[in-house]
N, C-alpha and C positions, 0 to 999 in steps of 0.2 A: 662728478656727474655720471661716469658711464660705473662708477661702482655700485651706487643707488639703482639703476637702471636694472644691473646686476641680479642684486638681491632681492628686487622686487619681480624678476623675470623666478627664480630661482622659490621661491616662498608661493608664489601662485603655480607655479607648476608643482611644488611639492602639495599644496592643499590638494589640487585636481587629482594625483597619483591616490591622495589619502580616501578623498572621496570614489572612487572607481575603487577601490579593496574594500570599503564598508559594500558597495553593491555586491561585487562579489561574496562577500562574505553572507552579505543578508539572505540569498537569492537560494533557494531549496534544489536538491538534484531532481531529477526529473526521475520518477521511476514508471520502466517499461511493465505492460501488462504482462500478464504470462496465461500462456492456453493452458486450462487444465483439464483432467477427467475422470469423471466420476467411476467410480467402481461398483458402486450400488444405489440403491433410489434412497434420497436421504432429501433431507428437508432445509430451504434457506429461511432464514428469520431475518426480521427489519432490523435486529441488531446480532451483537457475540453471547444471547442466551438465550438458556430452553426456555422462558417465560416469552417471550419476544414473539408476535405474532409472525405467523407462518405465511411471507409473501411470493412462494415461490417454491419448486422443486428440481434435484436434481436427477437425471437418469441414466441408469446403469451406462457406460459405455458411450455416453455424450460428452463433448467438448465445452467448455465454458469460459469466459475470459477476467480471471481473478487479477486483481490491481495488487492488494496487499495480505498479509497474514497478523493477526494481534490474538491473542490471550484471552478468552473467555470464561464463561461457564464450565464445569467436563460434562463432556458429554460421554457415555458408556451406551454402544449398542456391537452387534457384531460381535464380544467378546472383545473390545479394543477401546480404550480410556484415553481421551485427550482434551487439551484445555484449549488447542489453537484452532482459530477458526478465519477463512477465507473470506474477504469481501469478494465478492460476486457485482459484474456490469450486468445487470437485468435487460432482457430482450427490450421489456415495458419502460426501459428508461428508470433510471437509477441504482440502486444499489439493494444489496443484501450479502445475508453472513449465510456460511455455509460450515457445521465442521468438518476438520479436516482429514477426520476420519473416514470421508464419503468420498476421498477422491484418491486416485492414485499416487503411487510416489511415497515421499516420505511425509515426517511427521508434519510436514507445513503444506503439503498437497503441492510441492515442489517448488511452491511461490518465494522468491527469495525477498523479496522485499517486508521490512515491517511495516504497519500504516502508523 
């Protein structure tokens, strides 16, 4: 009797351990914003291409608060070609893409996070 008791103490706590590592496992890190800044007046689009309508601007020497960096379009202005491009928290609520050629730092506008 107390071995049954046993094994079934043992097999329900190991489910429970199983179940608590799929959560953690399933569960995404959290990534922190990051302040950026712009180095010249450059243009945010509703997505990561020059076709993308224009919902926003950035300006020379303003702060901004970029979430992630991904891969777009190149964009070439300035004398400087790049593919990656910043999501931007819009004042107006929501979002927009920024390249990352319009901000300071290096080739990802210093955002280390990918989206």
């Amino acid at each position: 009797m107390f071995g049954s008791r046993m094994k079934r103490a043992l097999f329900l706590s190991g489910s429970g351990a199983a179940l608590v590592g799929v959560t953690l496992l399933g569960a995404a890190p959290a990534m922190a914003d990051t302040m950026v800044v712009a180095w010249t007046h450059g243009s945010v689009k509703a997505g990561p291409a020059n076709g993308e309508r224009e919902v926003s601007v950035v300006n020379k020497d303003y702060s901004y608060t970029g979430e992630c960096w991904l891969e777009g379009d190149l964009v070439r202005d300035h004398g400087i070609s790049n593919r990656n491009w910043v999501r931007l928290k819009l004042n107006s609520g929501g979002t927009g893409y920024v390249s990352a050629i319009y901000l300071k730092g290096n080739d990802k506008g210093n955002v280390p996070n990918h989206c």
